[in-house]
C-alpha positions, 0 to 999 in steps of 0.5 A: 050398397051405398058405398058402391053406389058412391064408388061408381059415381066417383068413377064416373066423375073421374071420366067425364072430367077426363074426357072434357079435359081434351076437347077437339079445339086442344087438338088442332094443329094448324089454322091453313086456310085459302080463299075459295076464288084462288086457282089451283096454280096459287093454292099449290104456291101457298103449299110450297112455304108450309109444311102441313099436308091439308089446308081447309077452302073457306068462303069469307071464313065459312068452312067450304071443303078440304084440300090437301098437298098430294092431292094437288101435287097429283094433278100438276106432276102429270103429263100436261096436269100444269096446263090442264088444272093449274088455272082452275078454281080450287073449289073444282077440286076440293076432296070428297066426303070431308064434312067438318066436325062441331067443335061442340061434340065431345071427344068421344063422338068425334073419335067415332065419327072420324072412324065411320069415314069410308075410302079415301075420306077415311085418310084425311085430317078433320076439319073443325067449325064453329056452331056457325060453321066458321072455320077454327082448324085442323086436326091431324090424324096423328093427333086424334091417335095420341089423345086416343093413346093418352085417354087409354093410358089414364084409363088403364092407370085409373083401372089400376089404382082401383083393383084393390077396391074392385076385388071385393065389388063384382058388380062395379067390377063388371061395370069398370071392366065393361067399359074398359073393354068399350074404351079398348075397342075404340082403341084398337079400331083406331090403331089398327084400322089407321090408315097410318103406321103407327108403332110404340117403342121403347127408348131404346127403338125397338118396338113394343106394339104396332098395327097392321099398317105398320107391318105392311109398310115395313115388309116385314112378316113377323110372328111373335113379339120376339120377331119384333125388329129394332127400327134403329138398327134398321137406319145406317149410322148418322141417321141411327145417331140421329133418332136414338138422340130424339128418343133420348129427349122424349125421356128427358122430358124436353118440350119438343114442338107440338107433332114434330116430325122428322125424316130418317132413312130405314134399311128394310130387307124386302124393299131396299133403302126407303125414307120415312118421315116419323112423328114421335111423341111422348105417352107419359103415362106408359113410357113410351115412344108413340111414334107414326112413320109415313113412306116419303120416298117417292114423295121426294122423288117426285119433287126432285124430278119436278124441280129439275125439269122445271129448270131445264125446261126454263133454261132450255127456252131461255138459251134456246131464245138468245140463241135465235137472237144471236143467231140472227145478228152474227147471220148479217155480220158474217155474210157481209163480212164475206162480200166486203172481202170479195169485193176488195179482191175484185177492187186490187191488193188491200191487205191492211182491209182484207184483214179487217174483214178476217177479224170480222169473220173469224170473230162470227165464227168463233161467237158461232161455235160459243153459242153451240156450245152453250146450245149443247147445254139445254137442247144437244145437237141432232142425233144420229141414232142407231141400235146398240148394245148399252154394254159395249158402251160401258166397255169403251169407257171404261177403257177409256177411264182406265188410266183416271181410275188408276192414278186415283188408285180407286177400284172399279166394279162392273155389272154388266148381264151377259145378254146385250142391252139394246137401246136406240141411242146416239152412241157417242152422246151416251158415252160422253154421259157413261164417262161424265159420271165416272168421272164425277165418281172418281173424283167424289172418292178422293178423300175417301179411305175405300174408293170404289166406283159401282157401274152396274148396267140391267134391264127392267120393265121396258127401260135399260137402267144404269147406275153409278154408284161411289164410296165418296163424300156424299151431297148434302139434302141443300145441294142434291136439288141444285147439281144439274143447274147449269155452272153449278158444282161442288168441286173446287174452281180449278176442278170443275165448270158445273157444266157436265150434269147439264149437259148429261140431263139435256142429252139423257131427256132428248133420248125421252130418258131419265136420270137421278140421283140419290146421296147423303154426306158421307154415304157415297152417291148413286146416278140413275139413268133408265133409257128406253129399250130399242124394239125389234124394228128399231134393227132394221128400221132407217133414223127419220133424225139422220135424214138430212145426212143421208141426203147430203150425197146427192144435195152435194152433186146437185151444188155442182149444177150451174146455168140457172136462168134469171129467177125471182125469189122471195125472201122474207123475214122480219130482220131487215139485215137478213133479208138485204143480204140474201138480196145482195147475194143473189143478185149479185153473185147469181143475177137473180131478181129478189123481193123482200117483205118482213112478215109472213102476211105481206109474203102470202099476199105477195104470193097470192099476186105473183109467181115466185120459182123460189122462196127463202123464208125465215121460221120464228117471226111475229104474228104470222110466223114461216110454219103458216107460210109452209102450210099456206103454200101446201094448200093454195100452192103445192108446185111451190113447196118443194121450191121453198128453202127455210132460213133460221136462227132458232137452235133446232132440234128433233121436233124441227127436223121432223117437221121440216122432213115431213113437208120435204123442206130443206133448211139451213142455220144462221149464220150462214156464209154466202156459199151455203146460200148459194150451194142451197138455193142450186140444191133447192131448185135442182131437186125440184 
């Protein structure tokens, strides 16, 4: 009896050291803090340069709250989430129910108070503070997992070295399997009531324990142990010589970097390609591989699509300004050019001037064209939208790639449903995207041993989706981010300008579209385009966009009107250039009395004081800007309205021409020459 007595305080002992020997502050991963005065815009910066996923909120380093990337990330990639919570304080969006532990506690208590967290709480990483509440770390779930699985297996080993001993004592038999039994209960909970997949393998990726998490993560419906699928067969050949070569270093005994973590691509059967990020570790006592997978898929998704739209909506609002700017100096150049060339005509032959004066006008022009070109990039010309049949577009490209794909000697695929695919679209712009991306496809595959371009066009959940897919030589993770950035390509100097999947993104978001893309070397490359379906009424329903061309058969009759009295007009706008020169115009060629003011406050006091028969006004001014002159005029002034005719240099686009339609004001584009002008003020006035 004194022996066992002996036995159990020995065993007793072994624990207790074994349980001190991992205390919660060996369990911090990271130290990631912010201050509690920083706004939401710089803690989500700050989560940008590292990669942890929770970072505690502390006030002078007294632990105040927990929050986390996705989080974050959440609130500013929704609609208006930038504008709504980017200037907020962090401490008006820290996670519920995060309460830090003491790093006093002994393991055990902060295993058990982890697992009694409820809803999302039970998710997130454990804070850890001082006996003064000062913050010391974080520890990560999988973190609490391994020591978990580390303190069953010394458990278990220490169970085994004692059996021999045990089959003779029944009564510390009892004890020991009773608290194996306790030991194994928190084990399960944890591993099975994980909020994460967590799987044990053997060195070769199959997989010889995994919890329920795991199972629904993978889609898989296994019922036995010999069901048990092989996660690298599951990968496609560079990723499965990738984790197989991890695995190797865990039994190797390789010190790797404490929860490493890297991303593989899986296969799976029930859900398609899907990429996992994948914590391995090494359970020493047992051989095994603990390894913990996470679904990033659309984690990435996310981030690509955000880091694309940020850069086409910053380009878009640069080029859109330059354009006004240019726009605003070529309008002077032109229209002056012109009148000098009219008036050397009048003065007798000077051909050696007159030619000057082409040069000039011919250099405008050309700078014109160039900055439509470059318009087209960000912000593609207005659409003449109509209901089509996405099929059929594919059809006249193919055709019209037909001889490409025949001297590449590649084989195209198509897919195309036999019901048509209705989209309210501009036929010709979808086309220049259908073909812009066989035509990247073609020549991804010109190294490629098997060229074969997959065009597949279906309908799904409200949108029309169509993809094209090549057997190329892949984009590598370091350039998949960066290949709609305008004069950015992967071809050689000779073969390409970097500019087609600009101008793709541009024309596919002005038809409130998406497009994607999916690739890795070697793997071939996937684009995505989803469009809207065209709805029912959209068949007989007129193009509010194409209103302006379907008035241009009467605005050209009345042009034709001529007697117009002697008019005063007033023109404003804050280029003093602009101005002189519809000044000089009118009076000229037409006699018109014309008054010019530089901002929209001195041309609403001046209309306040007399009585204009028309007003040319610019939009994009400072302070008060034409959009206030239209609604002063609406409200103090509506006889004047449909007297008023918009100049502007601003690219446009469909919001203008909606909003120009909406209060039925005409507008025309700088640089303009002086007969537009003129065939527009007529227009104006006889429409009126």
């Amino acid at each position: 009896m004194q022996r066992r007595k002996g036995f159990a305080w020995k065993a007793s002992q072994s624990q207790d050291h074994l349980i001190d020997r991992v205390s919660p502050v060996s369990l911090v991963d990271h130290r990631e803090c912010v201050e509690i005065g920083q706004t939401v815009e710089q803690v989500y910066e700050r989560f940008r340069h590292h990669p942890h996923e929770y970072a505690a909120v502390v006030d002078d380093g007294v632990y105040a709250g927990l929050i986390s990337r996705g989080h974050l990330g959440f609130l500013l990639g929704t609609r208006f989430g930038f504008t709504l919570h980017s200037r907020h304080s962090i401490q008006q969006h820290l996670l519920p129910d995060c309460p830090p532990a003491d790093a006093t506690v002994p393991l055990l208590d902060l295993l058990e108070k982890a697992l009694s967290r409820t809803g999302e709480a039970f998710y997130h990483d454990v804070p850890l503070v001082d006996a003064m509440g000062r913050f010391i770390g974080i520890i990560p779930v999988p973190a609490l997992v391994r020591a978990q699985s580390a303190l069953i297996a010394e458990q278990i080993q220490l169970a085994e070295s004692w059996r021999d001993e045990l089959l003779t004592k029944n009564q510390d038999l009892f004890r020991s399997l009773h608290q194996l039994r306790q030991s194994q209960g928190r084990y399960e909970t944890l591993f099975q009531h994980s909020p994460l997949a967590v799987a044990l393998l053997h060195m070769d990726g199959s997989i010889e324990a995994h919890n329920s998490k795991l199972q629904n993560l993978l889609g898989g419906s296994w019922e036995g142990e010999d069901d048990l699928p092989n996660l690298a067969d599951l990968m496609p050949p560079k990723h499965r010589e990738s984790f197989l070569e991890l695995l190797s270093l865990h039994e190797s005994g390789v010190a790797l970097a404490r929860n490493h973590a890297d991303e593989f691509l899986l296969h799976l059967p029930a859900l398609g390609e899907r990429l996992f990020k994948f914590h391995t570790s090494l359970v020493r006592e047992t051989g095994q591989i603990c390894t913990i997978l996470h679904d990033i898929t659309e984690q990435r998704a996310i981030e690509r699509k955000m880091a694309i739209n940020d850069k086409a909506e910053l380009f878009e609002s640069l080029v859109g300004g330059i354009a006004h700017e240019l726009n605003n100096k070529l309008a002077p150049v032109l229209g002056f050019s012109e009148l000098l060339q009219m008036k050397l005509e009048g003065l007798g032959d000077h051909p050696g001037l007159q030619s000057y004066c082409n040069a000039i006008s011919m250099s405008a022009q050309e700078s014109v064209r160039i900055i439509r070109q470059l318009l087209q990039l960000s912000r593609p010309a207005t659409m003449d939208l109509c209901r089509t049949n996405l099929g059929a577009i594919l059809d006249e490209a193919s055709s019209i790639m037909r001889f490409r794909l025949r001297t590449a000697d590649a084989e195209l695929l198509l897919t195309v449903p036999e019901e048509p695919v209705w989209i309210l679209a501009d036929t010709g712009q979808i086309k220049q995207v259908v073909i812009n991306l066989m035509i990247n496809g073609v020549d991804a595959m010109e190294q490629a041993v098997r060229k074969v371009l997959h065009v597949r066009v279906e309908s799904q959940n409200g949108y029309a989706s169509l993809s094209v897919s090549d057997t190329g030589h892949g984009i590598s993770s370091d350039k998949l981010n960066r290949i709609f950035d305008p004069f950015f390509t992967t071809k050689p100097v000779d073969r390409g300008t970097g500019l087609g999947l600009s101008v793709c993104l541009g024309i596919i978001r002005q038809h409130h579209g998406e497009i994607s893309v999916k690739s890795a070397p070697g793997e071939g490359t996937v684009f995505r385009v989803l469009l809207p379906l065209a709805r029912v009424e959209d068949q007989e329903r007129p193009d509010r966009i194409s209103a302006p061309a379907q008035r241009s058969e009467r605005d050209s009759n009345m042009a034709s009107l001529q007697g117009f009295p002697r008019m005063n007009v007033l023109v404003v706008d804050d280029e003093e250039y602009i101005t002189s020169l519809v000044q000089e115009l009118l009076r000229s060629r037409l006699g018109w009395r014309v008054e010019r003011v530089h901002d929209g406050r001195q041309a609403i006091q001046r209309l306040e004081n007399a009585r204009f028969d028309l007003v040319i006004t610019d939009l994009r001014m400072p302070g008060v800007d034409g959009f206030a002159i239209l609604g002063w005029i609406r409200d103090f002034q509506p006889a004047l309205l449909p007297r008023v005719l918009v100049i502007t240099g601003d690219s446009g686009g469909a919001s203008l021409d909606q909003q120009l339609i909406d209060l039925g004001v005409p507008a025309i584009r700088k640089p303009f020459t002086p007969d537009e002008l003129i065939a527009q003020c007529r227009t104006t006035l006889a429409a009126s």
